[in-house]
N, C-alpha and C positions, 0 to 999 in steps of 0.2 A: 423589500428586505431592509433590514433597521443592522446599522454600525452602533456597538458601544464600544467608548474607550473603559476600559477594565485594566486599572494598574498591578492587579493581582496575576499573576499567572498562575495555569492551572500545577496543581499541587502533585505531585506523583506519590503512590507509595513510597511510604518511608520502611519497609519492610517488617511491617508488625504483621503477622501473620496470623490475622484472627480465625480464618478457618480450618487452623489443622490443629485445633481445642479436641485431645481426641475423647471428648463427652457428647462433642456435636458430627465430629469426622464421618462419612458414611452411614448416618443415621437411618438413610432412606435405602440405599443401596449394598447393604451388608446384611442384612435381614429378608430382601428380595432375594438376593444371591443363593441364600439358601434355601428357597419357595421353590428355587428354581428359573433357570434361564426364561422362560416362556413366560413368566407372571412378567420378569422384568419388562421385557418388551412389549407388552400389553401395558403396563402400565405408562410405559413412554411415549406407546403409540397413544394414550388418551389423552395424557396430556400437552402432547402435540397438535391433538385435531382443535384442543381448548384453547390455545396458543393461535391456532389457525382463526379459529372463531371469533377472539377477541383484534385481529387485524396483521396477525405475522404468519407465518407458515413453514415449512421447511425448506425453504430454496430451491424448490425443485423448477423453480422458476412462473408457476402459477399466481396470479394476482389478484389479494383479496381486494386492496384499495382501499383499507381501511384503517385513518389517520395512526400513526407511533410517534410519542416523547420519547424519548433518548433522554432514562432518567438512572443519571449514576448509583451503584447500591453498593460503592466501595469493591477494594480488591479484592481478587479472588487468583488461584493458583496462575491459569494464565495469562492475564494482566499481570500479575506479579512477573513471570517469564519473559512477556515480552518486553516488559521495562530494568530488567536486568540484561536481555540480549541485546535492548536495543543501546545502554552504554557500554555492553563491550561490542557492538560494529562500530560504534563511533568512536572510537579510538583512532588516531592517526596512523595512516600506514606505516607497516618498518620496512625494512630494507630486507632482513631477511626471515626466515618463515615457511609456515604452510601459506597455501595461493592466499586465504582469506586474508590472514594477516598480511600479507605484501597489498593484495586488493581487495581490504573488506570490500562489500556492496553490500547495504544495508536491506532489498528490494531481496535477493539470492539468500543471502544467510537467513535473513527474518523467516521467509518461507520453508528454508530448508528446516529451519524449528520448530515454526508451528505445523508443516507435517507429519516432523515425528509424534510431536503432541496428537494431534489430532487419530493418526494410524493406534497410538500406544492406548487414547482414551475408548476407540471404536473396536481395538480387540478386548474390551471388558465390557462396554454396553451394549457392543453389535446394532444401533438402527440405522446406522448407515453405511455405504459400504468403504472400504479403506480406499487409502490415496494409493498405495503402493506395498504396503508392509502389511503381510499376518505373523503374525508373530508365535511361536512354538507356544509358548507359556499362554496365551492366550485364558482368561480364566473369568467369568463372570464378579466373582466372588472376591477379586484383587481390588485395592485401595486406588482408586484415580487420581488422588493425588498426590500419592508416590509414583502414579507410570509418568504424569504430567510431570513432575520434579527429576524423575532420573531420564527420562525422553530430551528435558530441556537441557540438563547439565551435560550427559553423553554428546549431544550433538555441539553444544559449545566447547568442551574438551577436544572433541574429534578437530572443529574448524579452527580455535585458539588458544591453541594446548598456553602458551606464551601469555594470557593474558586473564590468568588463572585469578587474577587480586578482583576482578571485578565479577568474579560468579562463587569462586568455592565457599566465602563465608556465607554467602546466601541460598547454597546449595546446605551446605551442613546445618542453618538456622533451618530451612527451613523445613528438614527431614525431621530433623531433632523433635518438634511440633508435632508430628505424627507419632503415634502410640507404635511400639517396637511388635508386630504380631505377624499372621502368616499372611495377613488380605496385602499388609506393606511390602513384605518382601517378593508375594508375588508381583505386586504394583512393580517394583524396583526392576523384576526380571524382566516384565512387559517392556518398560521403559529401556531399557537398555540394548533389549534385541532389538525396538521397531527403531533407534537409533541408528545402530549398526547399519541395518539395511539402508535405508536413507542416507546416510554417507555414503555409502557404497553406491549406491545409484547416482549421486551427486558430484561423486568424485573426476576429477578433468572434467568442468562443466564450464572449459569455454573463454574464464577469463584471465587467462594466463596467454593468451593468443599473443605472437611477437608480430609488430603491425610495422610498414614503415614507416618512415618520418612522410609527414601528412604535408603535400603541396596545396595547397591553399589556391582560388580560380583567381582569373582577373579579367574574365569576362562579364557582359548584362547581367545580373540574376543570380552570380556565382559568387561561392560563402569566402569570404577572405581573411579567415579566421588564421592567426598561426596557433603551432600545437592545441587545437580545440579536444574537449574532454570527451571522455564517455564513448569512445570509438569503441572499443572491446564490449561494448554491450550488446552490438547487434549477433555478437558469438557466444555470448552466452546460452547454456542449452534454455529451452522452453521445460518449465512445471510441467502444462499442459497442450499448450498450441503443440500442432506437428512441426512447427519452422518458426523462425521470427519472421519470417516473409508472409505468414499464412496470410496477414489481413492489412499487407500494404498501403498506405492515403494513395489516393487516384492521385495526387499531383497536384502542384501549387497553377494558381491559373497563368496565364502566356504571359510574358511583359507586356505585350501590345495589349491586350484585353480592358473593356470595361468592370470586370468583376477586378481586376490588378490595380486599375485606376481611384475605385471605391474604395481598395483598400488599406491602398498607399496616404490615400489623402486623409480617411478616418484618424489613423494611427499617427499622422502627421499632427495634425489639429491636437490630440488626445491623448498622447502618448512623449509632447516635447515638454523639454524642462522649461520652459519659458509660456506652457497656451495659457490660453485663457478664455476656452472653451472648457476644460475641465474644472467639474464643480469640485466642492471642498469633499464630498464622500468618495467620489472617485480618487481624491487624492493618495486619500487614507488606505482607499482601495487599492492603488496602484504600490504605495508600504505596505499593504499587507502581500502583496503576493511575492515580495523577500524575502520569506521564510525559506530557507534553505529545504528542501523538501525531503529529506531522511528525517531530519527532528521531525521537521512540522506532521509529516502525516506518521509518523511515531506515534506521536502525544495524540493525537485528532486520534485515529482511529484504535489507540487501546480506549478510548473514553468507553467507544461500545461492547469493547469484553468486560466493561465491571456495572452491567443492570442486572436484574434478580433471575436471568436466566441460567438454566441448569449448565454446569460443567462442559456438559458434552455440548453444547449449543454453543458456547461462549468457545473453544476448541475448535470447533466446526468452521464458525465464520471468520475466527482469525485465519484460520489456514486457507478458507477462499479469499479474504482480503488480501496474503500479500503473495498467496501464488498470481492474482488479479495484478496487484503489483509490479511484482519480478516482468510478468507474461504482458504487462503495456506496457510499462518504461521501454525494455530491449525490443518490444514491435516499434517502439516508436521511433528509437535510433535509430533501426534499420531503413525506417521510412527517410528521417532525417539525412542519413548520410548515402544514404540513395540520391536524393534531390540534389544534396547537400545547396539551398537555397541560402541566398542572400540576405543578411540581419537589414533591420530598418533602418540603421545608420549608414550603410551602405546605400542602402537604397535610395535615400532622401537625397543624401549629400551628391548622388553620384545618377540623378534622375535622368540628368539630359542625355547620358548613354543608354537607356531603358526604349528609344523608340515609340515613347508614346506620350501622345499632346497632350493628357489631359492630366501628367503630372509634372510639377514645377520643383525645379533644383532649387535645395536649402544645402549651401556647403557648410552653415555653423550650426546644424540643427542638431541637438543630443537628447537622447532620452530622459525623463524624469529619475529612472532610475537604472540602475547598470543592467546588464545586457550579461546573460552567460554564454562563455565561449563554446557556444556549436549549431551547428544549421538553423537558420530559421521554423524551415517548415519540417512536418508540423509541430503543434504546441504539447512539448510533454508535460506540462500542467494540467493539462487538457485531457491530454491521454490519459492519464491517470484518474484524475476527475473523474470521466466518460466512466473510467474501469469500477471506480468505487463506489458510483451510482450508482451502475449496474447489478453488482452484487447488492449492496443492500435492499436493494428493490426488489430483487429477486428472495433475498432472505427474509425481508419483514413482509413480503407482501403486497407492498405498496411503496409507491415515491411519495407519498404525503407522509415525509419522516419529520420532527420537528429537534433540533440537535443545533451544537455550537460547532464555530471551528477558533479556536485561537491560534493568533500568530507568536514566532518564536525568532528569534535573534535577532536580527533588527526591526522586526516585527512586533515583540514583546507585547503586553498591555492593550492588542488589539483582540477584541472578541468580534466574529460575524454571526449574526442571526438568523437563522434559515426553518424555515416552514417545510419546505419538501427540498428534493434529490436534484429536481432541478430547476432551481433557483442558487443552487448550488454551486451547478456547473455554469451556470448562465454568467454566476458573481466570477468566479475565475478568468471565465472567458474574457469579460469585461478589464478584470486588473491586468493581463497581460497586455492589453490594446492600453489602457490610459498609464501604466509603465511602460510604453516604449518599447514593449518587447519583441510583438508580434502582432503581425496583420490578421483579420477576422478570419480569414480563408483559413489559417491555420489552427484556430481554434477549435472551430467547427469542423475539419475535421479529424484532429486529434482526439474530440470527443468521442467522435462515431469511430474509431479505431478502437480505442479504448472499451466502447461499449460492446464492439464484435467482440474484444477478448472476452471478456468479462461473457457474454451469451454462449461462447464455446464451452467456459469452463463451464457455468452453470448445467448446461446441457450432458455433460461427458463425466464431471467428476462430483465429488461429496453427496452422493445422492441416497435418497432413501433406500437400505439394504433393500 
């Protein structure tokens, strides 16, 4: 894998809305409409199998194994949506409010959008089957990117009535771009019912949970974090999964163990602000994996809703990406604060109460880089990783994907290069260990958590009508 430094960061839409030109708007799909439902779906069923043939497929989890570029082809309605939703979740919490506004979650809300999206574009094209919502209006013949536009504003309305400055003028731009006729106001009505529903279903989903005040161990192995974060995520409801428990990590290994001993000492050597066993690209490595992870996998994965794939495609995978999302983070906390294990600083400084020979007390040892506050094991960098390989692997085809990931806030100006899916997760796993953050054991299996989410959903949801 090859590091560039890249002082550009990547560019987001600046909201020029070149596809709702209504000379090009529905070109393909407003003339099928009126062929008739059944040409439409022949028509998508061909050029899916073409799409299958040249190395990508429909997710249905089958693998062609034949290489994909992740090559940008500029915005398009839902990349536009998810780079509007995604600066109003990131807004600072307020004090008072609907739950999201008191506790956006960028992971929850993202998904809860791109499902409407997804439900509002699949009651007009029907090849696949819905997340949750059919919609009354439902109508071949309706503008997709009016359900996509009013799907995405209803559902930000519903969760941010409060934080209106950051979507209405980009709601009204970008209706305005759409030609005023009956395919939009149908589009409009789809939009707005598969909303409804999706709020509704979403509605007390978990993180409003009143938790006590968190006592922190002071035993071997035990997390001694005070008020550590992200506790209300293991209540968050699941997308998909039946539970956040469904797919548990087996558990961090014994303190006495040999696998404990390899792992301690790895991260000791590779992970302190002071080694000199880590080379110069792990360093940059160990900065890049500071990226706060709502921007960072924001930006990273709208990169792959703006390639030359059709609407409904680009709809489809965002809403498997961050129901994948939502569905590993909150399996991973629950795993976390299950264990609730011991950070490396603990560990190191605090060995000689660990019971085992083969690791040596450092009381001044500190990590290269900060340490976020909550359990060790496992690595939700990892879980999530695990979760995003998975779906795209399962969506293009193949894990010989070839794509960038850039990093974001103190990360800035960092590009990583990657060939396939997992080389990907391999590079993460790695920055958590030479950042000081987490031992191998947790990497490894935050991945394989991750990748069970990511296999359930594939298998149960967005699938070929």
């Amino acid at each position: 894998m090859n590091t560039m430094m890249n002082t550009k960061r990547q560019n987001a839409p600046d909201g020029a809305l070149l596809w709702t030109n209504p000379r090009n708007r529905d070109r393909l799909f407003r003339p099928l409409a009126m062929a008739g439902t059944v040409v439409l779906l022949s028509l998508v069923s061909i050029v899916l199998s073409m799409l299958g043939a040249c190395g990508g497929n429909d997710g249905d989890g089958a693998v062609a194994d034949q290489p994909v570029t992740i090559v940008p082809a500029g915005p398009n309605p839902v990349s536009y949506w998810n780079e509007i939703a995604s600066a109003t979740v990131n807004i600072p919490a307020a004090a008072t409010g609907t739950p999201e506004e008191q506790r956006p979650n960028s992971s929850a809300d993202l998904a809860t959008l791109h499902v409407a999206i997804y439900d509002a574009v699949m009651a007009i094209v029907g090849t696949h089957q819905p997340y949750a919502i059919i919609p009354p209006s439902a109508a071949a013949d309706a503008s997709q990117e009016a359900a996509v536009g009013s799907a995405a504003y209803r559902v930000l309305l519903g969760l941010f009535p409060a934080r209106t400055a950051q979507y209405q003028a980009a709601y009204d731009t970008f209706m305005a771009g759409i030609a005023d006729d009956p395919p939009k106001a149908k589009g409009i009505t789809i939009g707005a019912e598969v909303a409804a529903g999706i709020l509704a279903l979403r509605s007390n989903d978990g993180r409003s949970v009143v938790l006590p005040t968190y006592v922190p161990g002071t035993g071997p192995g035990q997390f001694r974090g005070l008020n550590p974060v992200n506790r209300n995520l293991p209540y968050i409801k699941p997308f998909a999964l039946t539970s956040n428990t469904q797919f548990r990590a087996p558990g961090p290994p014994a303190l006495s163990s040999a696998a404990y001993a390899a792992d301690f000492n790895e991260t000791r050597s590779l992970g302190s602000a002071t080694s000199a066993t880590r080379t110069a690209d792990e360093s940059i490595l160990a900065l890049f994996g500071t990226s706060p992870p709502g921007p960072y996998w924001q930006t990273n994965m709208r990169t792959f809703a703006t390639t030359s794939r059709s609407l409904a495609d680009q709809a489809r995978l965002m809403a498997m990406v961050w129901v994948a999302q939502n569905d590993a983070s909150n399996a991973c906390f629950e795993s976390k604060y299950f264990y609730e294990r011991w950070r490396r600083s603990s560990a190191i400084t605090l060995a000689d109460t660990d019971g085992n020979d083969a690791t040596d007390v450092d009381t001044a040892w500190v990590p290269v880089v900060p340490t976020p506050n909550h359990p060790e094991y496992p690595a939700a960098h990892s879980c999530v990783s695990g979760a995003m390989a998975e779906i795209m692997t399962a969506y293009y085809g193949t894990p010989n994907i070839t794509f960038d990931l850039v990093g974001v806030g103190p990360a800035a100006g960092i590009t990583r290069h990657y060939a396939s899916m997992t080389a990907m997760t391999a590079d993460i796993q790695l920055a958590r260990i030479t950042g000081g953050m987490h031992f191998r054991t947790s990497t490894v299996d935050g991945e394989a958590l991750g990748r069970h989410v990511a296999q359930w959903i594939v298998a149960n949801k967005f699938k070929t009508r």
